[in-house]
Structure formats: C-alpha cells, structure tokens
PAMARDREN-822982 format. One record per residue (C-alpha): residue number from 1; z, y, x. Coordinates in Angstrom, 2 decimals, padded with zeros to 5 digits. Layout:
nudren n: NUM pz: Z py: Y px: X .
...
This chain:
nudren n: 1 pz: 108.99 py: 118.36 px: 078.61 .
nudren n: 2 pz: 109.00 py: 114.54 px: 078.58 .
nudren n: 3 pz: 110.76 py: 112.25 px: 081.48 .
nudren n: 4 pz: 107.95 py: 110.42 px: 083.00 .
nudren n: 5 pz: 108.94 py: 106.60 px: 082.47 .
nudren n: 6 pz: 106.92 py: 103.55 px: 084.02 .
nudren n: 7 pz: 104.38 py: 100.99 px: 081.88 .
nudren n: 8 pz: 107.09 py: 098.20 px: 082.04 .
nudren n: 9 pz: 110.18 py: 100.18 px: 083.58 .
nudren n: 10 pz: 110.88 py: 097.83 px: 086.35 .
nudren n: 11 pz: 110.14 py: 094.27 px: 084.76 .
nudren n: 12 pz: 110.58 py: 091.87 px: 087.03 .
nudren n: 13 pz: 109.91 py: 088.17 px: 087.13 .
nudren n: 14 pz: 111.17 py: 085.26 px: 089.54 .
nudren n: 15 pz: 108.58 py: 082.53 px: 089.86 .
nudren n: 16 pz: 107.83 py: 080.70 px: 092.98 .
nudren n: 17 pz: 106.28 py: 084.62 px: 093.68 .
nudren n: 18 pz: 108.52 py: 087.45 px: 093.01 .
nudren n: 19 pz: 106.24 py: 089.66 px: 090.42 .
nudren n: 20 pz: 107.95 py: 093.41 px: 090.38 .
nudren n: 21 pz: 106.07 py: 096.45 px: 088.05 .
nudren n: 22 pz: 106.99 py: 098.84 px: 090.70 .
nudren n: 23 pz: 107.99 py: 102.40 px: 088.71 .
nudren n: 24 pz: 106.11 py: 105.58 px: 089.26 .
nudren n: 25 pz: 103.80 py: 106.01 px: 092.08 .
nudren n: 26 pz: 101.62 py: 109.28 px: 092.52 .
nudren n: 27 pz: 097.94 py: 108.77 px: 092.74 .
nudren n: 28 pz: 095.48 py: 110.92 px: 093.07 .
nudren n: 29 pz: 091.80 py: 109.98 px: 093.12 .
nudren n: 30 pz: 089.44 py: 111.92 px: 095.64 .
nudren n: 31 pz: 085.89 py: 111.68 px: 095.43 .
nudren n: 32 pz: 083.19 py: 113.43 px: 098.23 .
nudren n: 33 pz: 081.35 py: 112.95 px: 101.37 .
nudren n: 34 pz: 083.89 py: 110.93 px: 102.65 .
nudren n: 35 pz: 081.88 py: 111.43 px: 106.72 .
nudren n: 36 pz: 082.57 py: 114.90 px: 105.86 .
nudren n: 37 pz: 085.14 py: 116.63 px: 109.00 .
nudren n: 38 pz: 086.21 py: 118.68 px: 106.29 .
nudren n: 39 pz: 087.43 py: 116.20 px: 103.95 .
nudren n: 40 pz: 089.00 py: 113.81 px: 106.91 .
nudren n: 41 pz: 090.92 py: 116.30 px: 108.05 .
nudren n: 42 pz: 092.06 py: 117.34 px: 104.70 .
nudren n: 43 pz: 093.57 py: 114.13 px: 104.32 .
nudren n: 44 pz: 095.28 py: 113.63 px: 107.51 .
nudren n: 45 pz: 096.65 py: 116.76 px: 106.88 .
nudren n: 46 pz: 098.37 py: 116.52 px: 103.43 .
nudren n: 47 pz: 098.88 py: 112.90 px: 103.94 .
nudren n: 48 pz: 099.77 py: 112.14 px: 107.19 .
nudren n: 49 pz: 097.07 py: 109.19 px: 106.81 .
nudren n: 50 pz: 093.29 py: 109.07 px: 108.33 .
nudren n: 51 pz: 090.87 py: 107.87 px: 106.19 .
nudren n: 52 pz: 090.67 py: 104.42 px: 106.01 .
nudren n: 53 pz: 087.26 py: 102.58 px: 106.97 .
nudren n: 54 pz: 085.36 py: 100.35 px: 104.04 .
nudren n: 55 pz: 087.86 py: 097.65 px: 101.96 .
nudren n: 56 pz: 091.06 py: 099.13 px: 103.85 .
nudren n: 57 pz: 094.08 py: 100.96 px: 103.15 .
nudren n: 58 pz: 096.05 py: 103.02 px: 105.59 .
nudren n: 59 pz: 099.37 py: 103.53 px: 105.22 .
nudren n: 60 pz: 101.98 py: 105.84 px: 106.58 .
nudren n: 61 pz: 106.06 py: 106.13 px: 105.15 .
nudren n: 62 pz: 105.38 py: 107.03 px: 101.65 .
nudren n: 63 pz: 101.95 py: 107.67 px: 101.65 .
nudren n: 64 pz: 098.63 py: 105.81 px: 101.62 .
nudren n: 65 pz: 095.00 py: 106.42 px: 101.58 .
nudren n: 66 pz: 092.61 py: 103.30 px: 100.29 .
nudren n: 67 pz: 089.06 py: 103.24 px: 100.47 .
nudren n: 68 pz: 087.93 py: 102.73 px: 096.85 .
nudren n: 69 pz: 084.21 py: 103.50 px: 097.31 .
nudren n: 70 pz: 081.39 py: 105.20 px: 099.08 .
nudren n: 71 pz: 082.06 py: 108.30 px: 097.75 .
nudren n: 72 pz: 086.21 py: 107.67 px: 096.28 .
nudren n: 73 pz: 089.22 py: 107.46 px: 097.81 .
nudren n: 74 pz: 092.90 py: 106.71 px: 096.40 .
nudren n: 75 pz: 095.75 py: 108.33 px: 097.36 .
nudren n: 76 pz: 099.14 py: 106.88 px: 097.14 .
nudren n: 77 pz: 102.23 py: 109.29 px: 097.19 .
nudren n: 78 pz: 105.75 py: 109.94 px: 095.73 .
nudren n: 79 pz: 105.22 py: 110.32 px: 091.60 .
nudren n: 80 pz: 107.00 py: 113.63 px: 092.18 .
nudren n: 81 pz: 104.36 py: 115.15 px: 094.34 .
nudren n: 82 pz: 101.18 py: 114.39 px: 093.08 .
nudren n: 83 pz: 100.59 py: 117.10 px: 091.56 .
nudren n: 84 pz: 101.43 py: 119.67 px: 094.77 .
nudren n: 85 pz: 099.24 py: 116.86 px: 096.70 .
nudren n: 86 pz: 096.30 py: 117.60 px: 094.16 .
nudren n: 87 pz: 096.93 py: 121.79 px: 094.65 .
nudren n: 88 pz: 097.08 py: 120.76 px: 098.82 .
nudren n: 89 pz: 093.70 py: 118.72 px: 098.72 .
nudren n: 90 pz: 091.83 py: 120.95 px: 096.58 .
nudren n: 91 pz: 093.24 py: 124.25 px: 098.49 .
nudren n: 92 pz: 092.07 py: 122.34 px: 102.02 .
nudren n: 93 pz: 088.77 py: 121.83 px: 100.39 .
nudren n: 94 pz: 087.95 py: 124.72 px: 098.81 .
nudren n: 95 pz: 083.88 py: 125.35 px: 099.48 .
nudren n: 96 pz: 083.17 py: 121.65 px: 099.55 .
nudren n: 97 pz: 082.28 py: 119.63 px: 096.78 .
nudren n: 98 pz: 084.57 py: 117.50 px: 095.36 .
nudren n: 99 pz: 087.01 py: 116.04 px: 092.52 .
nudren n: 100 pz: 090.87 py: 115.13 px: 093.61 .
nudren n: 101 pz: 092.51 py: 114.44 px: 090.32 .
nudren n: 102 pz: 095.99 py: 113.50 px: 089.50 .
nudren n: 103 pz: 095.39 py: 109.88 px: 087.91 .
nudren n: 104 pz: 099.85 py: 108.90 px: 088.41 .
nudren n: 105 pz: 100.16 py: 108.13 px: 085.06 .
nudren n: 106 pz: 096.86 py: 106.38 px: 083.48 .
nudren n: 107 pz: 098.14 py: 103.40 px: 086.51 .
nudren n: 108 pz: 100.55 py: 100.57 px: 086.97 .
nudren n: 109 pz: 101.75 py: 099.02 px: 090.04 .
nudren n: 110 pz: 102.56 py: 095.85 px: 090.88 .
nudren n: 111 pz: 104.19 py: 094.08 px: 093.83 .
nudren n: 112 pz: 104.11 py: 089.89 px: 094.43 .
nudren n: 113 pz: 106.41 py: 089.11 px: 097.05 .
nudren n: 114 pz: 106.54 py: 085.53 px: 098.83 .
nudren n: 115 pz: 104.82 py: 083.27 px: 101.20 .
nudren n: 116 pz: 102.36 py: 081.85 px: 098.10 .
nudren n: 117 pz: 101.60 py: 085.14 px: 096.81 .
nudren n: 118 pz: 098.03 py: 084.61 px: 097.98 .
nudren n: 119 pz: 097.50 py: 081.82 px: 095.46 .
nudren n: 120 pz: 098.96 py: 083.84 px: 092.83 .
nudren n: 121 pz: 096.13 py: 086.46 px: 093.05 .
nudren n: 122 pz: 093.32 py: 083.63 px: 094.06 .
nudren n: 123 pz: 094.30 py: 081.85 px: 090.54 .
nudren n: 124 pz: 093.49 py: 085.38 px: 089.13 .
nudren n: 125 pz: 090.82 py: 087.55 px: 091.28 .
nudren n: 126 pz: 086.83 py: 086.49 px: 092.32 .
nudren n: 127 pz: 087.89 py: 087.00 px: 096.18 .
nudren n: 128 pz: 088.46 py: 084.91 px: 098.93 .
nudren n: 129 pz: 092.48 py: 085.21 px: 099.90 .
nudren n: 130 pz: 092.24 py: 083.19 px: 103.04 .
nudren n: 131 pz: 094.16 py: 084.89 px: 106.07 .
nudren n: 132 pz: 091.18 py: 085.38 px: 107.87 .
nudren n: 133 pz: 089.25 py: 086.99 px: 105.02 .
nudren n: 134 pz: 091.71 py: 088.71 px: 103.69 .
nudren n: 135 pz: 094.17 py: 089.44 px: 105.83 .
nudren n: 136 pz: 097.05 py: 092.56 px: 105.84 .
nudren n: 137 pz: 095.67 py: 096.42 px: 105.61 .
nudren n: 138 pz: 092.77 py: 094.59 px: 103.99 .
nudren n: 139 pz: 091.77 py: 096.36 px: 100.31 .
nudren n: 140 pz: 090.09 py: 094.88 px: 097.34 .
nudren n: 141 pz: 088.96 py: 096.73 px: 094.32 .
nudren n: 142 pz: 087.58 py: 093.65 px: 091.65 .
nudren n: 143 pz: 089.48 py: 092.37 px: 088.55 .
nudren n: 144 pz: 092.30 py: 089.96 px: 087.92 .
nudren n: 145 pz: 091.05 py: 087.57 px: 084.43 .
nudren n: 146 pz: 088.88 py: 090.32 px: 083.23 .
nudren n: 147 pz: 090.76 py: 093.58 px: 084.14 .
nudren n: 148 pz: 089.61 py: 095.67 px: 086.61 .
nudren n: 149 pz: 092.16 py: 096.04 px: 089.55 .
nudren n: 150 pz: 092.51 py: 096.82 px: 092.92 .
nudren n: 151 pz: 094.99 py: 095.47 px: 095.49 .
nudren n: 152 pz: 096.12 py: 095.10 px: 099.44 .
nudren n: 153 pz: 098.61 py: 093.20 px: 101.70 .
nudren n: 154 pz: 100.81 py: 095.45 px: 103.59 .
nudren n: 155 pz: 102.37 py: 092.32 px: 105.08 .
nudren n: 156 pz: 101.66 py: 088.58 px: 104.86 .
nudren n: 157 pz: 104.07 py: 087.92 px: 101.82 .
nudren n: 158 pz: 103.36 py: 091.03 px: 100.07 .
nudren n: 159 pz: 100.44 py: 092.16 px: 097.76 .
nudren n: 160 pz: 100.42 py: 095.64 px: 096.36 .
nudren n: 161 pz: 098.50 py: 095.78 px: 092.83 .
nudren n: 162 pz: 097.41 py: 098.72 px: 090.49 .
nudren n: 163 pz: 095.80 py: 098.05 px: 087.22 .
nudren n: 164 pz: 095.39 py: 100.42 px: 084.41 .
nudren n: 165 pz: 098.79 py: 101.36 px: 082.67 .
nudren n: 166 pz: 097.09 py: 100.21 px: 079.41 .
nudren n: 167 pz: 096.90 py: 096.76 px: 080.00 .
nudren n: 168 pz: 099.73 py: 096.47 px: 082.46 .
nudren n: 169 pz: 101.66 py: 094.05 px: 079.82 .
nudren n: 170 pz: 098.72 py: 092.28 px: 079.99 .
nudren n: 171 pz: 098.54 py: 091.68 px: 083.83 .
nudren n: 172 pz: 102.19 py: 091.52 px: 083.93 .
nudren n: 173 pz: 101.58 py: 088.44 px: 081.85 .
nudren n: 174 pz: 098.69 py: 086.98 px: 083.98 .
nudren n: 175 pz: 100.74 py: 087.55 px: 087.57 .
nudren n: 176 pz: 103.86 py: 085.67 px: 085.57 .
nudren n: 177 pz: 101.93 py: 082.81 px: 084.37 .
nudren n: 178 pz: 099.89 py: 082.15 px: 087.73 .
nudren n: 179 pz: 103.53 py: 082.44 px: 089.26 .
nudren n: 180 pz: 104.99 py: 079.85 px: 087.20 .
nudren n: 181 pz: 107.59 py: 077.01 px: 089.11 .
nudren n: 182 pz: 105.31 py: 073.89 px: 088.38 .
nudren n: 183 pz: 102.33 py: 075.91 px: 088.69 .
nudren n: 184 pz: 101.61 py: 075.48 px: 092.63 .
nudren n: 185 pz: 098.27 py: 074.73 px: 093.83 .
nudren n: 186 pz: 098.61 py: 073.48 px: 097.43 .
nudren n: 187 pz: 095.64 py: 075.66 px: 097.87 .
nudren n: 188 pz: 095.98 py: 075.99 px: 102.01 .
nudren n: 189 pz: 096.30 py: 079.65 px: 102.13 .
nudren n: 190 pz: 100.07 py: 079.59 px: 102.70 .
C-alpha cells in the first residue's frame, strides 16, 4: 500500500497574501434530500456539524459540512477518517436514498491568509468579495480563471479553497500570481 502524499506537499508562497496547499484533508461528498430528518441527523451525528443552510459552511474542530447544492453536501474531516466517516454516513442512512463517497484524494486545498486575501480571490473568481456580500461562514462554489472551485472564509483574513487535485499546480499558480508584491489593487475590500 502507497503513503497518501498531497498535490503540491505543502507549497507555500509569501506574497502580500500568504498562499499555503494545505496537505490531506478528508472529503466526502453526500448527495440526498438534504430536508430529510434522516439525513440531518446523520450528519450531526458523525460530524458533530448541522447542516449548513444555502452558500454556507459550518464548521466544528476538525470537521465541516458545506452546502454544495440542492441535493450535495461536502464534508470536511481528518484524511485519516474519511473512509470510517463514509462506512458511518452510509450505516446512519441505510433505507434512504443516497450517495456519500470518499472524494479525499481527487481534491486540493488551499489556504490565503492576510488582510487582502479578498482581492486575491476577486482578481480570480466571478463573485462579489465585499464584507457584506461575502462575509465569514459564507460558501461559494464557482471557478477561479476557468477552474471550477469552491471556497469560504472561516475568519476575515482567511479563505479556505478546494480545487481539483489535477489542476492544483495550476491554481497554485493563479493564487501566486494574483498575490504578487506590486500586484495590489486598492480594490476597497480590505
């Protein structure tokens, strides 16, 4: 058996934003009724996390539960224990129909860090990264350039970003670029 290794193993890079590729991070996709009692308290339950309402992300110690769509969640846990968190979910929701899948290693995540880290991802993403549109706990799925990508602000310096591990050199090399010293936009959203 292999050792499970990250897209970019740590790279970091120091702009005016800190841009981190954060290691291994379990994630588990779960699709179903997500009004269902069934599948709520399934959640709560492995997680420790409620399910989040529309374009949010709840988050508690180690784990996290974003809303992703209608009908899709993502779950954020330790790499480790995806896998027993996939055998959890689908054992709490036996009966029910629905998909939880282990998706841990098809990812990447990302993590900006400083008081202009709003710009960063405004250079990059279709959304509006005011405070007051977007502000912490908030969650985006969209793209960054033309990847797709989803992302959220656990705090106001901080954005959290997970792209597809196949083009994580790729976005990597987007966040560094739109991070640049030099490459400031005064934009107001600091």
């Amino acid at each position: 058996m292999s050792n499970a290794v990250s897209a970019l193993q740590g790279a970091t890079y120091e702009g005016y934003v800190t841009v981190t590729e954060m290691g291994l991070r379990g994630m588990i996709t779960l699709r179903g009724d997500l009004s269902s009692a069934k599948l709520k308290k399934a959640v709560k339950s492995v997680t420790g996390v409620d399910v989040p309402s529309v374009n949010s992300v709840a988050v508690q110690a180690d784990n996290a539960v974003a809303w992703m769509s209608p009908d899709e969640l993502l779950i954020l846990c330790p790499h480790e224990g995806a896998e027993q968190t996939v055998e959890k979910l689908s054992n709490a929701l036996k009966g029910q129909h629905f998909l939880a899948a282990n998706v841990s290693d098809a990812r990447a995540v990302f993590q900006l860090q400083g008081k202009a880290c709003r710009e960063v991802i405004a250079k990059l993403a279709p959304v509006d990264m005011s405070p007051n549109a977007f502000p912490a706990g908030h969650f985006r799925r969209t793209r960054l350039a033309q990847t797709p990508a989803a992302f959220w602000m656990p705090n106001t310096q901080t954005v959290e970003l997970i792209c597809f591990r196949s083009v994580a050199g790729y976005v990597f090399d987007l966040l560094c670029r739109a991070a640049m010293p030099g490459a400031e936009v005064d934009s107001g959203l600091l």
